[in-house]
The first five atom37 places (N, CA, C, CB, O) and aatype in JSON, in Angstrom:
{
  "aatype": [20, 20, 20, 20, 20, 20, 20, 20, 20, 20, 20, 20, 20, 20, 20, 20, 20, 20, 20, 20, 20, 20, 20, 20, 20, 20, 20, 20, 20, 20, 20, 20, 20, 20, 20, 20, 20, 20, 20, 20, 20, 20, 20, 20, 20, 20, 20, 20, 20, 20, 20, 20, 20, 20, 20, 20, 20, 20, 20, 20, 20, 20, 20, 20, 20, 20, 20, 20, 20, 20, 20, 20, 20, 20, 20, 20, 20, 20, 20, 20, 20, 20, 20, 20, 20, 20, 20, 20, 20, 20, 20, 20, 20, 20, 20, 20, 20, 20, 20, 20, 20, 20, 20, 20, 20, 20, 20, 20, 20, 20, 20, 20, 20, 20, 20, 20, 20, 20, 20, 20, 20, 20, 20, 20, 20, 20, 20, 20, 20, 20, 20, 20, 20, 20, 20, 20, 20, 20, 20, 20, 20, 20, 20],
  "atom_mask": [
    [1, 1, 1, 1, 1],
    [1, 1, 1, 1, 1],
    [1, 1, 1, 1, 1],
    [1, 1, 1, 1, 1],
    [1, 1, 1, 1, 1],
    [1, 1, 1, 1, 1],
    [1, 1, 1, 1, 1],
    [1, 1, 1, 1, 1],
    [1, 1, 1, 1, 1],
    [1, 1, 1, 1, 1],
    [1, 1, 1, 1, 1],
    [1, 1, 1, 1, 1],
    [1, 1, 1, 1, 1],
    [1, 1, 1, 1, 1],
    [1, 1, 1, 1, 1],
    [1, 1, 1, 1, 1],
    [1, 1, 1, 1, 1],
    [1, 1, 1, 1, 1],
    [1, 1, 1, 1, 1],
    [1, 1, 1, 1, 1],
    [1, 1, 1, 1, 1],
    [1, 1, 1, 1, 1],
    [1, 1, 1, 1, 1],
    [1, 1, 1, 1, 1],
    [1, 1, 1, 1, 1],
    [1, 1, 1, 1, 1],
    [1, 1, 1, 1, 1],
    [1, 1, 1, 1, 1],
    [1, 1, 1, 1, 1],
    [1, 1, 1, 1, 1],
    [1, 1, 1, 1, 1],
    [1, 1, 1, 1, 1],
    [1, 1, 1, 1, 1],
    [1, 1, 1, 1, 1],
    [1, 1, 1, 1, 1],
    [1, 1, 1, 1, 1],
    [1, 1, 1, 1, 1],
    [1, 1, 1, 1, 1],
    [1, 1, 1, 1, 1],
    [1, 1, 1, 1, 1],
    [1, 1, 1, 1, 1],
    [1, 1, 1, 1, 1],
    [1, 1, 1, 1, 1],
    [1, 1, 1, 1, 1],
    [1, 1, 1, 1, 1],
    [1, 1, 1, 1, 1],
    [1, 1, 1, 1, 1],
    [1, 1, 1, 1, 1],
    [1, 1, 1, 1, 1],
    [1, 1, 1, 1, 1],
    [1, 1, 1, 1, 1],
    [1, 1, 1, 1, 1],
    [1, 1, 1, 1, 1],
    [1, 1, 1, 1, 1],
    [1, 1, 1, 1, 1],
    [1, 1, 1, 1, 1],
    [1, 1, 1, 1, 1],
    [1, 1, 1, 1, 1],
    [1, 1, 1, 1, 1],
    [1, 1, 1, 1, 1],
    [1, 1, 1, 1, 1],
    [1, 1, 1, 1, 1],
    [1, 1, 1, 1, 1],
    [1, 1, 1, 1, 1],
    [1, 1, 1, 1, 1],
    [1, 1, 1, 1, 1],
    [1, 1, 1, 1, 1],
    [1, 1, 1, 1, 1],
    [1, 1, 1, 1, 1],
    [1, 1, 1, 1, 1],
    [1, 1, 1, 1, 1],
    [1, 1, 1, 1, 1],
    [1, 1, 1, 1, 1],
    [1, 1, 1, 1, 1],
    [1, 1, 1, 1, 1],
    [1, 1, 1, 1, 1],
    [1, 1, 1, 1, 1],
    [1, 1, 1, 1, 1],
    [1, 1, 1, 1, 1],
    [1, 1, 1, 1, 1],
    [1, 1, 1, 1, 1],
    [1, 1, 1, 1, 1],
    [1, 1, 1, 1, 1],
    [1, 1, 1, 1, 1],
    [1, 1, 1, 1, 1],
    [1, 1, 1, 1, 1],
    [1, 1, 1, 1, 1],
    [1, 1, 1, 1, 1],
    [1, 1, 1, 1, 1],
    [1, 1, 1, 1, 1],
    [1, 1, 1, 1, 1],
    [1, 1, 1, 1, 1],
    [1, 1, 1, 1, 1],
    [1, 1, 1, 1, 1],
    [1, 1, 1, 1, 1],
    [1, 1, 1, 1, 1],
    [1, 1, 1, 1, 1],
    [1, 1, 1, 1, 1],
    [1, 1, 1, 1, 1],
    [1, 1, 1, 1, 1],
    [1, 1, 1, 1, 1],
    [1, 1, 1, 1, 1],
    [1, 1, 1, 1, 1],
    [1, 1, 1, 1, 1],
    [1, 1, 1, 1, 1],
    [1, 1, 1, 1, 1],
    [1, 1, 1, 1, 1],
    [1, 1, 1, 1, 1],
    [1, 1, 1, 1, 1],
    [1, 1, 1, 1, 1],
    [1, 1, 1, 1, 1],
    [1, 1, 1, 1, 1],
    [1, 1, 1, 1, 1],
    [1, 1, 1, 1, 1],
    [1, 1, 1, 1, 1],
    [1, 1, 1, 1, 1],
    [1, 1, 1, 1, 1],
    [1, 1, 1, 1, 1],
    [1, 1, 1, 1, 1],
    [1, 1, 1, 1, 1],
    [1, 1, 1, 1, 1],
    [1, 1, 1, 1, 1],
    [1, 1, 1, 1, 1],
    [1, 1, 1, 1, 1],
    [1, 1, 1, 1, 1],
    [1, 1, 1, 1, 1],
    [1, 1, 1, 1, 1],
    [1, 1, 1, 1, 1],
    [1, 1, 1, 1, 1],
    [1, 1, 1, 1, 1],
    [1, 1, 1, 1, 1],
    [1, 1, 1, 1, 1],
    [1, 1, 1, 1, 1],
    [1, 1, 1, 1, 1],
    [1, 1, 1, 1, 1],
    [1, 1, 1, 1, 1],
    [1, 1, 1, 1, 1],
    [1, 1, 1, 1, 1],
    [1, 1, 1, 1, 1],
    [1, 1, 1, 1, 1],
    [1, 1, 1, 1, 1],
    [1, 1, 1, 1, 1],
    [1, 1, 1, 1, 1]
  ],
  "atom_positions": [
    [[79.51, -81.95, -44.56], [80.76, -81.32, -44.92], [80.71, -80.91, -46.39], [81.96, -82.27, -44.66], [80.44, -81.78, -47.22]],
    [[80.94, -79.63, -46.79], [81.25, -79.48, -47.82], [82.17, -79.59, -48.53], [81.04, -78.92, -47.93], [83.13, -79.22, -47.85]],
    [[82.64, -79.98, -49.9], [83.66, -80.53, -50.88], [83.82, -79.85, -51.81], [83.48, -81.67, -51.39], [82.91, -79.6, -52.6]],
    [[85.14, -79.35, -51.92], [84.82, -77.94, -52.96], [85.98, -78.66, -54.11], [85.4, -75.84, -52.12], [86.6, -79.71, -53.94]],
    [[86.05, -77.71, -55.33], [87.07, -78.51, -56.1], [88.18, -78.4, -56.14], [86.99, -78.55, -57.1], [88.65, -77.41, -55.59]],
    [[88.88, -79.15, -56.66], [90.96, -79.29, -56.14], [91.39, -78.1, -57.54], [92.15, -81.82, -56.58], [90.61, -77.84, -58.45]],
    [[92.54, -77.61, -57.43], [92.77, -76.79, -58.64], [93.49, -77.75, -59.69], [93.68, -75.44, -58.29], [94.11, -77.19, -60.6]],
    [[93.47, -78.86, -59.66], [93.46, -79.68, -60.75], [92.22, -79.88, -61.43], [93.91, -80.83, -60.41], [92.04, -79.76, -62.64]],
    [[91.45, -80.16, -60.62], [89.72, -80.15, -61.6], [89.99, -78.99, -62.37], [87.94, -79.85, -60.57], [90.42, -79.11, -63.52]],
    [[89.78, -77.8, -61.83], [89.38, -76.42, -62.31], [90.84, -76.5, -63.23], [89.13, -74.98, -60.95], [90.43, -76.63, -64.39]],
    [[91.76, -76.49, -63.25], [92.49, -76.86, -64.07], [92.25, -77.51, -66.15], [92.9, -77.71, -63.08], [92.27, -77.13, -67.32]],
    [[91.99, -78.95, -65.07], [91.3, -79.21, -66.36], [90.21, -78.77, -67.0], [91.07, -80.16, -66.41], [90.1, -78.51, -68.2]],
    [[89.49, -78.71, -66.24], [87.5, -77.56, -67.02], [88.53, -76.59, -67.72], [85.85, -76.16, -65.27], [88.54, -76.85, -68.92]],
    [[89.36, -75.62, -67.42], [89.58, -74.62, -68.01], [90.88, -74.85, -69.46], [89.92, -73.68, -66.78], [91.33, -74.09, -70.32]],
    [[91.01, -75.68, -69.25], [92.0, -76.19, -70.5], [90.67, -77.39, -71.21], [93.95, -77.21, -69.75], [90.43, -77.1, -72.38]],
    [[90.24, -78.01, -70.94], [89.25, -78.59, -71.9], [88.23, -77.28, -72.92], [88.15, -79.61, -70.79], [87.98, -77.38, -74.12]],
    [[88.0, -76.62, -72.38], [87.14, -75.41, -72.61], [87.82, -74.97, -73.45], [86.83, -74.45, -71.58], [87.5, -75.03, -74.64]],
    [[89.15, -74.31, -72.94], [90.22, -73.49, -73.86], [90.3, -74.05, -75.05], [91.64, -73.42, -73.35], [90.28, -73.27, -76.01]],
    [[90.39, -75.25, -75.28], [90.93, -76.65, -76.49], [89.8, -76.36, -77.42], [90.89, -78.7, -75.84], [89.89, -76.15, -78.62]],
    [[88.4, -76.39, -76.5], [87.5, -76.3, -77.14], [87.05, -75.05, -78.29], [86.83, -76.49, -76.26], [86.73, -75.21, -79.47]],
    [[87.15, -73.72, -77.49], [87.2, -72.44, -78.18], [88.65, -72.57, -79.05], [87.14, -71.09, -77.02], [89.01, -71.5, -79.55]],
    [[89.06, -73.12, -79.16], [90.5, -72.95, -80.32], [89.87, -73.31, -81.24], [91.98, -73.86, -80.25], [89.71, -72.57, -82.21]],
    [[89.24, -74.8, -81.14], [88.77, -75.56, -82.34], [87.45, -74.79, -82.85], [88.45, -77.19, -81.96], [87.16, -74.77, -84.05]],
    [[86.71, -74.18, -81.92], [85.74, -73.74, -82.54], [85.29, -72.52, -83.18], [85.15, -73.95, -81.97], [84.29, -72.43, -83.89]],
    [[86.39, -71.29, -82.79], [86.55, -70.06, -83.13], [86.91, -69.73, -84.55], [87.39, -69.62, -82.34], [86.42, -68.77, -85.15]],
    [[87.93, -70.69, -85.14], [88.34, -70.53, -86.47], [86.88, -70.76, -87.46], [89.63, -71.68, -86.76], [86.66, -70.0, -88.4]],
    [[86.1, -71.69, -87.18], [85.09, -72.39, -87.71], [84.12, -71.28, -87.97], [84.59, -73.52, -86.82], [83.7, -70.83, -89.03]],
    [[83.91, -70.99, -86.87], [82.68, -69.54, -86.54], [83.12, -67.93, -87.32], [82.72, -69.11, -84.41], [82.34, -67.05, -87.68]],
    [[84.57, -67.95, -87.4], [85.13, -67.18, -88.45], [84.88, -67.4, -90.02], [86.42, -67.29, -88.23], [84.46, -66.67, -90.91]],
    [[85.23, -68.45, -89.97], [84.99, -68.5, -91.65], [83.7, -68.55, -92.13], [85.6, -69.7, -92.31], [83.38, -68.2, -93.27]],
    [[82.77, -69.1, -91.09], [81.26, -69.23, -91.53], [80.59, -67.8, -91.87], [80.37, -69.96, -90.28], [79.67, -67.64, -92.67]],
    [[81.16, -66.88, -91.19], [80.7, -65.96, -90.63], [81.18, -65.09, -92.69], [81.58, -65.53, -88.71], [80.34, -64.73, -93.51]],
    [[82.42, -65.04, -92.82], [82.63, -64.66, -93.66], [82.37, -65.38, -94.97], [83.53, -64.36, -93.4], [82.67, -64.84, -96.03]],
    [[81.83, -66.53, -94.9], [81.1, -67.22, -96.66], [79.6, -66.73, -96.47], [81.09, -69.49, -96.96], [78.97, -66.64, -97.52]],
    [[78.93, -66.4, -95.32], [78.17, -65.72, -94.86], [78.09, -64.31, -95.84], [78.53, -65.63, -93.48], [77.28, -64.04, -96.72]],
    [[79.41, -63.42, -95.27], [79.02, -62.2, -95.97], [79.32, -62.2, -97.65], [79.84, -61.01, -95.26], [79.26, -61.4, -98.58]],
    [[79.57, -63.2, -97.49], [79.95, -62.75, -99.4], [79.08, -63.86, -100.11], [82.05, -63.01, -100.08], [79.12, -63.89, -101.34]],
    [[78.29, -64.8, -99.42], [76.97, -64.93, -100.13], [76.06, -63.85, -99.98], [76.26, -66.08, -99.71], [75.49, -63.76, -101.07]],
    [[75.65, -63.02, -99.25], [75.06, -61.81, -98.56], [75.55, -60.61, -100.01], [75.98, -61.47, -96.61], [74.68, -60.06, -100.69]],
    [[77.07, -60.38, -100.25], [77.13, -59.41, -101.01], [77.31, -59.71, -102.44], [78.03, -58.67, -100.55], [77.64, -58.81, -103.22]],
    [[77.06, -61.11, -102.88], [76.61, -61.54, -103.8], [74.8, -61.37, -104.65], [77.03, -62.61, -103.36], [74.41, -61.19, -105.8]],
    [[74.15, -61.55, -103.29], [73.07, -61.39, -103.34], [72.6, -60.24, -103.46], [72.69, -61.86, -102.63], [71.53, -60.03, -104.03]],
    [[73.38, -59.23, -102.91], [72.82, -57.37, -103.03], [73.61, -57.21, -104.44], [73.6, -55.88, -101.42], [73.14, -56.28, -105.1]],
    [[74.6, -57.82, -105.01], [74.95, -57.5, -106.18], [73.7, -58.18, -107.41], [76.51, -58.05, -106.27], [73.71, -57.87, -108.6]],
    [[72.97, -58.9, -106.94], [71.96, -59.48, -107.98], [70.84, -58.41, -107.83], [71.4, -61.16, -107.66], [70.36, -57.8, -108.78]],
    [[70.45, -58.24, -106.41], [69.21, -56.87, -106.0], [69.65, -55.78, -107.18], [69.47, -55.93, -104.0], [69.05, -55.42, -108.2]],
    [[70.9, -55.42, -106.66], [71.42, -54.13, -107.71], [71.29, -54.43, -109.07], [72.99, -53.71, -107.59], [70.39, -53.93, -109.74]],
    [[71.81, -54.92, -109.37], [72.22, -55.22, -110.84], [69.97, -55.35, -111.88], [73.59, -57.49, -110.69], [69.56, -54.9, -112.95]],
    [[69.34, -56.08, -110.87], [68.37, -56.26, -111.26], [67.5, -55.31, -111.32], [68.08, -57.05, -110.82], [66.58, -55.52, -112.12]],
    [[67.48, -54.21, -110.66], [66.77, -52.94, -110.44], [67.74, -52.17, -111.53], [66.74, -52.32, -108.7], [67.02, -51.39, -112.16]],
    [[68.93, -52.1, -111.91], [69.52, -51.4, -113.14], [68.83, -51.92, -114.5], [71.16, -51.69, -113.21], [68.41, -51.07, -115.29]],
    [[68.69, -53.39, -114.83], [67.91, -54.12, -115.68], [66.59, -53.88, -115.88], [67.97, -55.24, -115.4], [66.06, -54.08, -116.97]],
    [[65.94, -53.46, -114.86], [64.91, -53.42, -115.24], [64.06, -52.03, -115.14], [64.48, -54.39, -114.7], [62.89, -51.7, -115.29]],
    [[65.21, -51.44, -114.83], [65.13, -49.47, -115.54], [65.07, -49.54, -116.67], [66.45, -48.28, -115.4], [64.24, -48.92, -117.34]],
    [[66.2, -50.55, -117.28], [66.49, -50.24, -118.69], [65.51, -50.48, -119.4], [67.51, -50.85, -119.25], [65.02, -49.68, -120.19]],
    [[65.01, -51.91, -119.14], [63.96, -52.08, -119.79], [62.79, -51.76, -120.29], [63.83, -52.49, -119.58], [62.09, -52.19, -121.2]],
    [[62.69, -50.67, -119.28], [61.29, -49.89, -119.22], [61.83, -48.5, -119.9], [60.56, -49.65, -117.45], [61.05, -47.71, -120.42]],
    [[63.14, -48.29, -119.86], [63.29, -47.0, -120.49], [64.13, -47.35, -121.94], [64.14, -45.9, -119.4], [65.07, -46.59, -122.14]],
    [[63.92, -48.32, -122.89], [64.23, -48.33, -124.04], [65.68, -48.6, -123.97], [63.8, -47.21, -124.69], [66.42, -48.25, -124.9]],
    [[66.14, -49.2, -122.9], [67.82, -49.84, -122.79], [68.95, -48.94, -122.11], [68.48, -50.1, -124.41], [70.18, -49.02, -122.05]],
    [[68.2, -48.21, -121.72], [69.41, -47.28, -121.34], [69.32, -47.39, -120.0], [69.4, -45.72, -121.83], [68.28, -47.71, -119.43]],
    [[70.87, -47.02, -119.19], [70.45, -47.43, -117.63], [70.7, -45.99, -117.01], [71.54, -48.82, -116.8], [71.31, -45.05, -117.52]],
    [[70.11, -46.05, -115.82], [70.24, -44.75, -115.16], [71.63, -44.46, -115.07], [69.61, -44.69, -113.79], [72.55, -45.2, -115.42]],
    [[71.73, -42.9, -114.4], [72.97, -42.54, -114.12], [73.15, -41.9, -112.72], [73.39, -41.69, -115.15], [74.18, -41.59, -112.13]],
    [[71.61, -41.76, -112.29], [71.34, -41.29, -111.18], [70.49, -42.4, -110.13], [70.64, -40.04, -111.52], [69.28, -42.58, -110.24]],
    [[71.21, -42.98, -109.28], [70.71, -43.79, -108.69], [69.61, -43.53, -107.51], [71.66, -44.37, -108.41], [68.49, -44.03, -107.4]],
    [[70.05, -42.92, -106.96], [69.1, -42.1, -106.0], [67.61, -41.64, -106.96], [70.09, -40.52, -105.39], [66.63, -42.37, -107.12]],
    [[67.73, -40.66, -107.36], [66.71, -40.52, -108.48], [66.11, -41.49, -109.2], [67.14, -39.86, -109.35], [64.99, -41.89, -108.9]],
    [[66.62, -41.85, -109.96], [66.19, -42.63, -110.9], [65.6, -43.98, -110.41], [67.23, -42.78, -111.76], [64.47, -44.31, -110.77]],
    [[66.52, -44.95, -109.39], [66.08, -46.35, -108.85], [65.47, -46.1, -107.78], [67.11, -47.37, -108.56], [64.33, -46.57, -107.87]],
    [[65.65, -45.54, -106.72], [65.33, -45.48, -105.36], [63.99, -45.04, -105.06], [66.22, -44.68, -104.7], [63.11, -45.59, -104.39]],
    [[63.99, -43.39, -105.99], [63.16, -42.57, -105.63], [61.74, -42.5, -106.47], [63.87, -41.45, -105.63], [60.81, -41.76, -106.14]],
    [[61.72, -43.41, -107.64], [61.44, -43.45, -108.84], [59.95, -44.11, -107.89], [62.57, -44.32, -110.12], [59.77, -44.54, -106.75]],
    [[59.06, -43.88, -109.17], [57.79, -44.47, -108.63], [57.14, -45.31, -109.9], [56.71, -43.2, -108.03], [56.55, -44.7, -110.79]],
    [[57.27, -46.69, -109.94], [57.51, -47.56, -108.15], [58.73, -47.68, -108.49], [56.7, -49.31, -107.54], [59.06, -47.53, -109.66]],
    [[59.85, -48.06, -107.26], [60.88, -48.2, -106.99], [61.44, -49.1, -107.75], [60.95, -48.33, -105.93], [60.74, -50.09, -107.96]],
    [[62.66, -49.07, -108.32], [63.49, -50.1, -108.86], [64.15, -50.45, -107.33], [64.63, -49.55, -110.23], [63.93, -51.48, -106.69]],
    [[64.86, -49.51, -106.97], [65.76, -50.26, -105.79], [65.24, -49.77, -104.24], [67.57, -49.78, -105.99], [65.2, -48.54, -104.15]],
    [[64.79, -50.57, -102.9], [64.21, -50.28, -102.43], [65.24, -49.13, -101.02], [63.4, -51.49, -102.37], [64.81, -48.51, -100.05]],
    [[66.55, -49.28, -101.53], [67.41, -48.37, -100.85], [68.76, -48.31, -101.55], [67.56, -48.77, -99.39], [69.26, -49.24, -102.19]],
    [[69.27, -47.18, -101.36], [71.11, -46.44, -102.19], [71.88, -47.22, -101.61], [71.87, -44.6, -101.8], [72.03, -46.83, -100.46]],
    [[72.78, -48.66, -101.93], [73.24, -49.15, -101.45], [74.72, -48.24, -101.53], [72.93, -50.35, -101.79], [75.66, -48.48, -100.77]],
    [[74.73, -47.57, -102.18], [76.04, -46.8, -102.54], [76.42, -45.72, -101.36], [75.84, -45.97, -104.04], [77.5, -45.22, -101.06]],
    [[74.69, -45.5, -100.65], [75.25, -44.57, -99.68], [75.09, -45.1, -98.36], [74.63, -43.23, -99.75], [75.5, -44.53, -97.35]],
    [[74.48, -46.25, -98.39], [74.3, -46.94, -97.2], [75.32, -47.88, -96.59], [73.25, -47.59, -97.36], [75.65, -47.94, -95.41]],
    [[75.92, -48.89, -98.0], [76.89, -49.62, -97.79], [78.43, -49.01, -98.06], [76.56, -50.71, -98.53], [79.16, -49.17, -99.04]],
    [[78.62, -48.28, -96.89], [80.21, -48.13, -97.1], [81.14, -48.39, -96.64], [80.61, -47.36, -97.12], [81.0, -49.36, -95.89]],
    [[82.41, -47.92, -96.71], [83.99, -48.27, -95.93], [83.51, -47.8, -94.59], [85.62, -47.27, -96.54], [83.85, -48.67, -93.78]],
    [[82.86, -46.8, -93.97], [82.65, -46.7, -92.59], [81.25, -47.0, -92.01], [83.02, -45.42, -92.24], [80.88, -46.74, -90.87]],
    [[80.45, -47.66, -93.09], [79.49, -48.2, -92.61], [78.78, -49.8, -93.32], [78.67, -47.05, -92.62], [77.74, -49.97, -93.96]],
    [[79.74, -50.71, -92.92], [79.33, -51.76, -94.43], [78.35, -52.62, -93.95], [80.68, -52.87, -95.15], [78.07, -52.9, -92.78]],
    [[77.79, -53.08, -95.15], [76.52, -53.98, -94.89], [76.93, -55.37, -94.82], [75.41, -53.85, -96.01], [77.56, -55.8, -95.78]],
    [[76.72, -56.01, -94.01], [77.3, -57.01, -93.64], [78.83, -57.62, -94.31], [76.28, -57.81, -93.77], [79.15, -58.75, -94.68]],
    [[79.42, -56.6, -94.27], [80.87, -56.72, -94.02], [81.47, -56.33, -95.5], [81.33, -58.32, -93.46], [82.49, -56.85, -95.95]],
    [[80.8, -55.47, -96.1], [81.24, -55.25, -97.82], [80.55, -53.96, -98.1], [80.61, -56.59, -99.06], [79.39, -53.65, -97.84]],
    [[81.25, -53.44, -98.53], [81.08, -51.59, -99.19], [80.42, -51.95, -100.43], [82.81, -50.46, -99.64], [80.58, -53.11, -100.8]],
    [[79.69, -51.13, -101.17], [79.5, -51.15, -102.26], [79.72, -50.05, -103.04], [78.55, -51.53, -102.34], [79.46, -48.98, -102.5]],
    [[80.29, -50.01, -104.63], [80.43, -48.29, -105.3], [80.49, -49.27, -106.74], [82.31, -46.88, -104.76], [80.84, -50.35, -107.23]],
    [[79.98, -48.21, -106.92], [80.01, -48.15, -108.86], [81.85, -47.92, -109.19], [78.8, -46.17, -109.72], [82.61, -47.18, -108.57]],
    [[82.15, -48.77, -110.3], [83.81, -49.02, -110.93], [83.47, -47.75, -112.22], [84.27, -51.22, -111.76], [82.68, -47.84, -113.16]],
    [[84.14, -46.9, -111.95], [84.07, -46.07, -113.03], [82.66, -45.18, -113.0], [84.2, -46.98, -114.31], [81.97, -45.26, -111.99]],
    [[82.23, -44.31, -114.14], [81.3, -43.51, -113.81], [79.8, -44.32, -114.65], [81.82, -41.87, -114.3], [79.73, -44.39, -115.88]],
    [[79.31, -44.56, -114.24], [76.83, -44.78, -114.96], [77.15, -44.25, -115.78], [74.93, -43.88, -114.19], [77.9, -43.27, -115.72]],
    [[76.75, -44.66, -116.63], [76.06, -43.91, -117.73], [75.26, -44.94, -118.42], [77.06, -43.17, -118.75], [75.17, -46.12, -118.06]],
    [[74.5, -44.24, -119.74], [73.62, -45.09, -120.19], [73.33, -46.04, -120.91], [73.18, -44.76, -120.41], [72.23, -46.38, -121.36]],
    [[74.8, -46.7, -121.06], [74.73, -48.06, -121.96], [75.5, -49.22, -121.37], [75.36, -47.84, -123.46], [76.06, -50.17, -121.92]],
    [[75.34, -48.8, -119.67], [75.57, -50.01, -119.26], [76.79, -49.5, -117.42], [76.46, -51.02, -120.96], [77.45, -48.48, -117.26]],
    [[76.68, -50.36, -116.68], [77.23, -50.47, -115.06], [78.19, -51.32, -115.14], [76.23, -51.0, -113.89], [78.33, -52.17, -116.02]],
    [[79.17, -51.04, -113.83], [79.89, -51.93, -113.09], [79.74, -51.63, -111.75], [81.21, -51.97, -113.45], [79.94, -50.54, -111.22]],
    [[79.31, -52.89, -111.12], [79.35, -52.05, -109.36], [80.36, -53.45, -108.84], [77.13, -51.84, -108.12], [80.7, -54.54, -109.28]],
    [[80.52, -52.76, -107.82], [81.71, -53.78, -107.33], [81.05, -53.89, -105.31], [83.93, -52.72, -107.69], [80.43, -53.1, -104.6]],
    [[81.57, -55.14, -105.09], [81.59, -54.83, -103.52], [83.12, -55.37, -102.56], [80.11, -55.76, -102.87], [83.62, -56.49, -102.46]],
    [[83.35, -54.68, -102.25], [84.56, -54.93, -101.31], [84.51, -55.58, -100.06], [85.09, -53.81, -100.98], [83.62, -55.25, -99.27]],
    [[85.17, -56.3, -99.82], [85.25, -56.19, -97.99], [85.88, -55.23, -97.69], [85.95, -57.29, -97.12], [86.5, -54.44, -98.4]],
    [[85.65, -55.3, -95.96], [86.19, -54.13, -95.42], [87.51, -54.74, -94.98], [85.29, -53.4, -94.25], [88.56, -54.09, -94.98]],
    [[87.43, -56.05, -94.6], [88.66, -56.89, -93.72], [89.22, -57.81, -94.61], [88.14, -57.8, -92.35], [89.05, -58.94, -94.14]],
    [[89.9, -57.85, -95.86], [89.9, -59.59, -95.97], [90.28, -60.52, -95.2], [90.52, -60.05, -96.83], [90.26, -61.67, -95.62]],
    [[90.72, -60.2, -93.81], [90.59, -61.5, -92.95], [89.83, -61.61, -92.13], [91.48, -61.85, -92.35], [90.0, -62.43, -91.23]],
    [[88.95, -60.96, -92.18], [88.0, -60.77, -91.01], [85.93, -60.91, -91.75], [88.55, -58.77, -90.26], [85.08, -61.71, -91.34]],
    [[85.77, -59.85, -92.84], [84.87, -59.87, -93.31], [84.5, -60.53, -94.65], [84.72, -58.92, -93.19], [83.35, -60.84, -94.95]],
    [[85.56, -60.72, -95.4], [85.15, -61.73, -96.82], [86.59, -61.96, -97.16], [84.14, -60.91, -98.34], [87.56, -61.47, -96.58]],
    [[86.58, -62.7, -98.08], [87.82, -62.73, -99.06], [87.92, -63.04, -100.49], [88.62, -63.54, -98.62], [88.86, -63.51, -101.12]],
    [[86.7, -62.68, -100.87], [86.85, -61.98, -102.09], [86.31, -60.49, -102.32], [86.25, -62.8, -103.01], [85.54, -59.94, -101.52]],
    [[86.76, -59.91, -103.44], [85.79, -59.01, -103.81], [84.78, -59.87, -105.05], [86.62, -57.55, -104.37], [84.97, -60.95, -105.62]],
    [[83.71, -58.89, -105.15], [83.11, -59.07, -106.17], [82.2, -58.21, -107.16], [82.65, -59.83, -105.82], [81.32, -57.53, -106.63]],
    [[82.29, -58.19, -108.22], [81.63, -57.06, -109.48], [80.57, -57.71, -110.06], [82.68, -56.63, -110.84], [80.38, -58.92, -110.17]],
    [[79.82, -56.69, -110.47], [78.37, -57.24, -111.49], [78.26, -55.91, -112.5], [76.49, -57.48, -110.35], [78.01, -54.73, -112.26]],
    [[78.58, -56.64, -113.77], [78.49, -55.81, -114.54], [77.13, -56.07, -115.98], [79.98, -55.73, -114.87], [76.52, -57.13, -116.09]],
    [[76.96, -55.05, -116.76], [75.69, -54.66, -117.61], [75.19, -56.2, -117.81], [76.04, -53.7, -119.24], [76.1, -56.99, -118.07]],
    [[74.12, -56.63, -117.73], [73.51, -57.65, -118.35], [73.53, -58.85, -117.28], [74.22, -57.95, -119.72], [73.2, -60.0, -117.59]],
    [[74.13, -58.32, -115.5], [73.77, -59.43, -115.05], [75.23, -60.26, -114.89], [72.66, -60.03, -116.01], [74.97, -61.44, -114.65]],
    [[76.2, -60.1, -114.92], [77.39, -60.74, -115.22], [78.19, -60.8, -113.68], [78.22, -59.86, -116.48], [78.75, -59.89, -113.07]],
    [[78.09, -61.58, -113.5], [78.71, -61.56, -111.64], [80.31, -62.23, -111.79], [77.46, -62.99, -110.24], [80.52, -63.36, -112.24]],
    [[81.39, -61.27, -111.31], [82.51, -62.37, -111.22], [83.14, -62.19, -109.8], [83.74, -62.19, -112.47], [82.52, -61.53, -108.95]],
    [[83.75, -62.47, -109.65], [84.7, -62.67, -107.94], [86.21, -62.71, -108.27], [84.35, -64.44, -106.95], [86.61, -63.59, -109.03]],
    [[86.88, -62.01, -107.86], [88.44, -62.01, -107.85], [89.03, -62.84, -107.09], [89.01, -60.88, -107.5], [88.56, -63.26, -106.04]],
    [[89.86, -63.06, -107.45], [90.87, -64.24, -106.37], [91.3, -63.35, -105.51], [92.36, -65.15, -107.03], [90.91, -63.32, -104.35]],
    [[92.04, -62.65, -105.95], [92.5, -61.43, -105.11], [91.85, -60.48, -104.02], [92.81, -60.65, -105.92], [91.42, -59.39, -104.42]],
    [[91.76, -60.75, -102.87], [91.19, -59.68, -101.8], [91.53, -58.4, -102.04], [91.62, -59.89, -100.43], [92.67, -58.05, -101.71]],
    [[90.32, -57.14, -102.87], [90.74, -56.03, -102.38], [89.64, -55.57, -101.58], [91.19, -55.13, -103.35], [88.46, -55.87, -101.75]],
    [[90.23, -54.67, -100.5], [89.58, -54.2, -98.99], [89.36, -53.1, -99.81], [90.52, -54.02, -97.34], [90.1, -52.59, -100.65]],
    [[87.61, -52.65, -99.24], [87.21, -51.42, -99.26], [87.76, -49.73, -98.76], [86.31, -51.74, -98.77], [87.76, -49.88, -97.54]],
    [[88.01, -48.9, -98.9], [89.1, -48.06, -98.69], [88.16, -46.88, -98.15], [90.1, -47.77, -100.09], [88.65, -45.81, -97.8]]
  ]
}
């Protein structure tokens, strides 16, 4: 004879389960997002270090042309345009990147955004001339 299950079993499996994904979904969220903003911390050091070490080689002054100057340059300061790669409709693991104001040659600000602050980071964060990394309290979303 076969014995199949009562809808109290299946009952409970499906509320133990449920209990379970509650507790574990929030968790997998936030990981996910200290995730991306160690991630866009780290492309802010890539960047910032390939601007540094243009300068260095060119008597202190930093490019103004990134494409040109870092990317394309031989040998490469930067091994891709994060400016055109990482954006509001295409972000790199969950953060845009753009230069704050305009390059020029005595020094950068690049910034990276999230796209979500509740979803992809919650901070922003900037790196400016010399290596200088800070993080805002304030979530601003990439636009």
């Amino acid at each position: 004879m076969k014995k199949a299950f009562t809808i109290v079993e299946v009952i409970t499996v499906v509320a133990i389960v449920a209990l379970l994904g509650i507790m574990i979904i929030p968790n997998i969220m936030k990981q996910i997002k200290t995730d991306n903003e160690s991630a866009a911390q780290v492309t802010l050091r890539t960047i910032s270090t390939g601007f540094e070490k243009y300068a260095a080689s060119h008597s202190g002054q930093y490019p103004v042309d990134v494409a040109n100057q870092l990317v394309a340059a031989n040998p490469a300061y930067l091994t891709e345009n994060y400016f055109t790669k990482c954006v509001a409709t295409s972000p790199c693991r969950g953060y845009a990147y753009s230069v704050a104001g305009n390059l020029n040659v005595t020094g950068y600000t690049i910034t990276a955004r999230p796209i979500s602050c509740s979803t992809s980071g919650s901070k922003s964060f900037s790196i400016s001339t010399g290596g200088v990394l800070s993080a805002d309290a304030a979530c601003t979303p990439a636009s």
